[in-house]
MILUM-155590 format. One line per field, with one value per residue (C-alpha): x, z, y; residue in one letter. Coordinates in Angstrom, 2 decimals. Layout:
c1: (X,...)
c3: (Z,...)
c2: (Y,...)
residu: (a,...)
This chain:
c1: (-27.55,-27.65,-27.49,-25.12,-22.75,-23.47,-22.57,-19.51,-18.03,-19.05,-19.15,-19.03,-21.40,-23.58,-26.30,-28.88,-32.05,-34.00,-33.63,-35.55,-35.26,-37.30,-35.77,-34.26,-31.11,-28.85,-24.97,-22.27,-18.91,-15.69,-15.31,-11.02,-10.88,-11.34,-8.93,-5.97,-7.65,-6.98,-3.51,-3.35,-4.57,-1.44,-3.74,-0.52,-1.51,-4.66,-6.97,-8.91,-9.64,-13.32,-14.52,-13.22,-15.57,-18.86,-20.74,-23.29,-26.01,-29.25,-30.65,-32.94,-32.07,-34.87,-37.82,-40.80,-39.22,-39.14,-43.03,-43.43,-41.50,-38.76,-36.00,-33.60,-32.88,-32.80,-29.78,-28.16,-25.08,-22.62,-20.14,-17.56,-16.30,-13.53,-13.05,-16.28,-14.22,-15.75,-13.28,-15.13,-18.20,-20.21,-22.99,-25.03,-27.86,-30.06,-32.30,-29.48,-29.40,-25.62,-23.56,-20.62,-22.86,-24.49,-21.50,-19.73,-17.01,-13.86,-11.47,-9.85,-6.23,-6.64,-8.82,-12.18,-13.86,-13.02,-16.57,-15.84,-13.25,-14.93,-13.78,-16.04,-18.17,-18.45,-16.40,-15.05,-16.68,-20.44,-22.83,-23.33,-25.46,-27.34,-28.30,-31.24,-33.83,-37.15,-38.79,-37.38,-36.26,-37.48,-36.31,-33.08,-34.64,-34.79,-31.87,-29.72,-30.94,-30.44,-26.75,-26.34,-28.30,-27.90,-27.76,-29.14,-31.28,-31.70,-34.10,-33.86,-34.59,-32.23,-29.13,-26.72,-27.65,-27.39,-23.56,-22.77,-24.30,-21.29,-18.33,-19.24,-19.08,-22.82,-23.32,-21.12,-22.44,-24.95,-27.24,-29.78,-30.97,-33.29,-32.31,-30.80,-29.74,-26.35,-26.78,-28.13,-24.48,-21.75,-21.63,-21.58,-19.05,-16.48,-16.52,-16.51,-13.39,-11.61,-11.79,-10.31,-13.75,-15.15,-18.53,-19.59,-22.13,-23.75,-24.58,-21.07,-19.19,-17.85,-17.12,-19.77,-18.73,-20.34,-19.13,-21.38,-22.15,-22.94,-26.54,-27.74,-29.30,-27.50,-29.29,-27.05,-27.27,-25.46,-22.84,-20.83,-18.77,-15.60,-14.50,-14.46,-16.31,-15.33,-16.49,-19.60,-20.06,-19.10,-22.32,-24.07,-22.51,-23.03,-26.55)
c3: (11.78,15.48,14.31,11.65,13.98,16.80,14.15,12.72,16.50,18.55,22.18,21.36,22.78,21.07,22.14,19.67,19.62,17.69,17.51,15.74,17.29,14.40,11.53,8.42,8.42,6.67,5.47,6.75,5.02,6.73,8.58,8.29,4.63,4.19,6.90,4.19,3.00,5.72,5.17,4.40,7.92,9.64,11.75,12.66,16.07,16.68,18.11,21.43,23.65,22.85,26.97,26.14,22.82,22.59,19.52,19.41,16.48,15.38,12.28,11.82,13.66,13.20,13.38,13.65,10.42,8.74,9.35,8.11,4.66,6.50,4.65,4.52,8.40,8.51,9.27,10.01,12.80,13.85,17.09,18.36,21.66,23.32,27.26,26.97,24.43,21.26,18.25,15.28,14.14,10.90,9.77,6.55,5.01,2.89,1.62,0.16,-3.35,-3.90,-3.90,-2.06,0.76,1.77,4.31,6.51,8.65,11.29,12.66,15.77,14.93,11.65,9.24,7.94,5.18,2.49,2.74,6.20,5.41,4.67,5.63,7.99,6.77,10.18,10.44,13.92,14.95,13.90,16.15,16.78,14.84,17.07,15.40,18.33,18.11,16.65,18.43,21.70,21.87,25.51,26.45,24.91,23.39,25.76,27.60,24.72,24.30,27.64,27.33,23.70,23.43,19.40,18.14,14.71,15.96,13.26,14.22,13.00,13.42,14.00,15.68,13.25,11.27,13.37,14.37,10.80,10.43,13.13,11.64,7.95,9.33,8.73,12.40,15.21,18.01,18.66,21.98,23.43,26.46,27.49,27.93,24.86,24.37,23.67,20.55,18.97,20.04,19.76,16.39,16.35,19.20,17.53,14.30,16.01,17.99,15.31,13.57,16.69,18.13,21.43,22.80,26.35,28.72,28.69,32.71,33.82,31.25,31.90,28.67,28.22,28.99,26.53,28.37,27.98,31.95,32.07,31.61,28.19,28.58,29.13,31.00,31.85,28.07,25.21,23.77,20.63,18.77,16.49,18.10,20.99,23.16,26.78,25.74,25.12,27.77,29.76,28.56,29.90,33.18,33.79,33.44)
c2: (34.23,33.29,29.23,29.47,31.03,28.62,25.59,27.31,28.20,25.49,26.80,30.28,32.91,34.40,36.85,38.14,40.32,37.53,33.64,30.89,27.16,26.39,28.00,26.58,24.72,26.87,25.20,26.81,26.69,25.86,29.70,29.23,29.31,32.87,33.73,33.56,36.71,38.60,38.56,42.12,43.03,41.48,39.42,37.20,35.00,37.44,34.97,34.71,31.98,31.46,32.13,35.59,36.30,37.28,38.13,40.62,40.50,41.91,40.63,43.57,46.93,49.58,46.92,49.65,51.25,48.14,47.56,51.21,51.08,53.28,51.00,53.48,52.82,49.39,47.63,44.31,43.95,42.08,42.62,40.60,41.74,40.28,40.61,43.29,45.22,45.63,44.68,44.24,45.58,45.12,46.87,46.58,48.07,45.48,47.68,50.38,50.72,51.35,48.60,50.86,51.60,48.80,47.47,48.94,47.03,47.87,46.10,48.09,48.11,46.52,48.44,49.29,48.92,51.86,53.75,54.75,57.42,59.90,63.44,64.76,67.39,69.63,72.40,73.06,76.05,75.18,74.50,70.49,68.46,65.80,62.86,60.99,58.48,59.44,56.98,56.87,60.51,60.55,64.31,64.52,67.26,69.82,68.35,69.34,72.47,73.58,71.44,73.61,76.37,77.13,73.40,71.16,68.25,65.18,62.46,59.17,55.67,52.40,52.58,51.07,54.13,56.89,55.31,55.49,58.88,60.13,57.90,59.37,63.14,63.74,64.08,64.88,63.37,60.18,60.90,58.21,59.02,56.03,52.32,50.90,46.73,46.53,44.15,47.70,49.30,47.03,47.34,50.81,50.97,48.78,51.17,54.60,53.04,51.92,55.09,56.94,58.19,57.20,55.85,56.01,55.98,59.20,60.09,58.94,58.88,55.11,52.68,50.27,46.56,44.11,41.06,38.39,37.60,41.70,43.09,43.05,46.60,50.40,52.53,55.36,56.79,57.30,59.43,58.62,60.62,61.16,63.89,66.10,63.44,64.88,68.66,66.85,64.62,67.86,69.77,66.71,66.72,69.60,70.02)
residu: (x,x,x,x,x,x,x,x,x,x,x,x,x,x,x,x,x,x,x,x,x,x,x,x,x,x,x,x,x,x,x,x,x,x,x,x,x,x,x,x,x,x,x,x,x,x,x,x,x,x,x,x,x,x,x,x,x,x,x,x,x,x,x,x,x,x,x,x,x,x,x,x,x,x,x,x,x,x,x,x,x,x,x,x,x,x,x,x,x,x,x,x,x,x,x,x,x,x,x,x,x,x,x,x,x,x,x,x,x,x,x,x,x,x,x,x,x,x,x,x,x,x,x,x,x,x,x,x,x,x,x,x,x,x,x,x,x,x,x,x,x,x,x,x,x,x,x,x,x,x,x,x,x,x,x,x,x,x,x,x,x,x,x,x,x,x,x,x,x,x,x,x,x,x,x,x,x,x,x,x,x,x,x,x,x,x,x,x,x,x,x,x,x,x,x,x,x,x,x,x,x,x,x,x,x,x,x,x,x,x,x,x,x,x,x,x,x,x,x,x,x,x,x,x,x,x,x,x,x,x,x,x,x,x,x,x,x,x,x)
């Protein structure tokens, strides 16, 4: 991945978790043939100068899971973020049986790929249903009881699932409270935005700036959600 975009963008950055000097030479067809297919997006002059674009991949998110026969988690990302912004994530699950859920895409301003609107399935005055890390929980646990009191907890691995978990409705808010690398979030970041939710730093509260010549890890936490991010990021705040 990190090679065949290098040799299809010359002088593009590119940051990714992994990368082989020595693996196989893979051809790479001409990347502006498929752009007449994007006609129905309205793309029009929508194009960068390349100093401004970075692109954010992990080839396999959920690693430990992988190793473990934990498929369901596993995912494969791609972010492009343009002046630290993310624009357009992709994230797809190899190991996913049905064809119509096995990628997921947005475009911020543009679309997203039809599997992503889904109605959410949390009603409004429910208690919240956490979806954290059941590896690196750290203590988001008790931190979001004492932020919640009455609350549904789901643990699960890989971050390009648990972002998909709260764009699909089956969660309502993402929480990480340890340091995370951003090529596990962009992804996830562009997609929640481009559905009209909102991802932030969870200890401040600040957008998270995935600029190429900025650190490559967050370490003031993570909240994403579709809705009601600031009552929230208030609970956290206010611990």
């Amino acid at each position: 991945m990190y090679h065949s975009l290098k040799d299809a963008f010359s002088g593009i950055t590119v940051i990714s978790e992994e990368a082989s000097k020595d693996c196989d030479k893979v051809f790479v067809p001409d990347p502006w043939v498929p752009v007449s297919n994007l006609k129905e997006y309205d793309i029009g002059d929508d194009f960068e100068n390349i100093e401004d674009i970075t692109i954010w991949i992990d080839p396999l998110d959920a690693t430990k899971e992988f190793t473990e026969n934990l498929l369901q988690y596993v995912t494969t990302m791609v972010c492009i973020a343009v002046r630290g912004k993310p624009v357009i994530g992709v994230i797809y699950k190899p190991f996913e049986t049905k064809k119509e859920h096995k990628l997921y895409w947005a475009w911020v301003g543009r679309g997203a790929s039809p599997n992503l609107y889904n109605l959410p399935k949390h009603g409004g005055n429910e208690p919240p249903i956490l979806i954290v890390s059941r590896s690196h929980a750290g203590q988001v646990h008790n931190i979001s009881k004492i932020a919640f009191g009455d609350f549904q907890i789901v643990s699960a691995a890989g971050a390009g699932f648990k972002f998909l978990e709260v764009a699909v409705g089956n969660a309502t808010a993402y929480i990480h409270t340890t340091a995370i690398n951003k090529w596990d979030i962009c992804s996830g970041t562009a997609i929640i935005s481009a559905l009209g939710g909102k991802t932030t730093s969870l200890f401040d509260g600040h957008f998270i700036n995935f600029d190429s010549s900025d650190t490559k890890i967050l370490t003031s936490g993570l909240l994403a959600t579709m809705t009601g991010h600031n009552w929230y990021l208030d609970k956290f705040l206010n611990i």
